[in-house]
N, C-alpha and C positions, 0 to 999 in steps of 0.2 A: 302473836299467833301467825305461823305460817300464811301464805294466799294459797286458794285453791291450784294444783297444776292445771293447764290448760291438756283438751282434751286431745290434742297434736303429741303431749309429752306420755301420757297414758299410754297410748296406746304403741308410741316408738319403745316404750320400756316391757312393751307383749311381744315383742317380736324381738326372735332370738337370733343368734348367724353360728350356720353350723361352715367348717372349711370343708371342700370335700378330698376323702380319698380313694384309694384305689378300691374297688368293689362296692361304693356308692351307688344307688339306682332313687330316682327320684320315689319310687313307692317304698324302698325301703328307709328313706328319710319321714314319710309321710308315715309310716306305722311307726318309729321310734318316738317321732316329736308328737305325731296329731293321734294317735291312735287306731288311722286307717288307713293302709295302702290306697286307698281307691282317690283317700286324697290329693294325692302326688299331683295332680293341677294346677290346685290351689301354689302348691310351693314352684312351678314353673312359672303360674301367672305374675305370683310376688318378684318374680328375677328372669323377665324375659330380655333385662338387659346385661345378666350375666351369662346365659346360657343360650347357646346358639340354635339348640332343641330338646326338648324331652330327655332323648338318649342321649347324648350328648355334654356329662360333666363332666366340666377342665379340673384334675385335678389339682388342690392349691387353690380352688375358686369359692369366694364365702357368698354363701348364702342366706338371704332371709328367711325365718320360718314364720309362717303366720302364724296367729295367737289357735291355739288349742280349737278354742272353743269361741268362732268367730261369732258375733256382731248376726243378730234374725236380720234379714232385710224384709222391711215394710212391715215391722212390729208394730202391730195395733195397741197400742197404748190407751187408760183411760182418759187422757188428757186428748188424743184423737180423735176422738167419735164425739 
């Protein structure tokens, strides 16, 4: 029987890399891959050492796309309380 992946490997196999091209804008990467332009952030914050700013992609430049459907932070769990 397999060992479980560790939860470092998970989570690098949620995240996708798109290359960019001409006519690229971070919110319209954010509604193809995440479902919501508003999240285009999210995909600058994952690659603020690719992209020099917001407006700003090289084309030819790969980028990370966060997982769809990220991770609650400070999920109250029953194991918590």
């Amino acid at each position: 029987m397999a060992a479980p992946r560790p939860a470092a490997s998970r989570l690098e196999e949620s995240v996708r890399v798109h290359r960019i091209v001409d006519g690229d804008t971070l919110a319209s990467l954010a509604r193809r891959y995440l479902g919501d332009a508003a999240r285009a952030g999210e995909i600058f914050e994952a690659n603020r050492d690719v992209l020099p700013s917001p407006e700003a992609l090289p084309i030819g430049a790969a980028v990370r796309i966060p997982p769809r459907c990220p991770p609650v932070p400070n999920a109250r769990t029953p194991e918590s309380e």
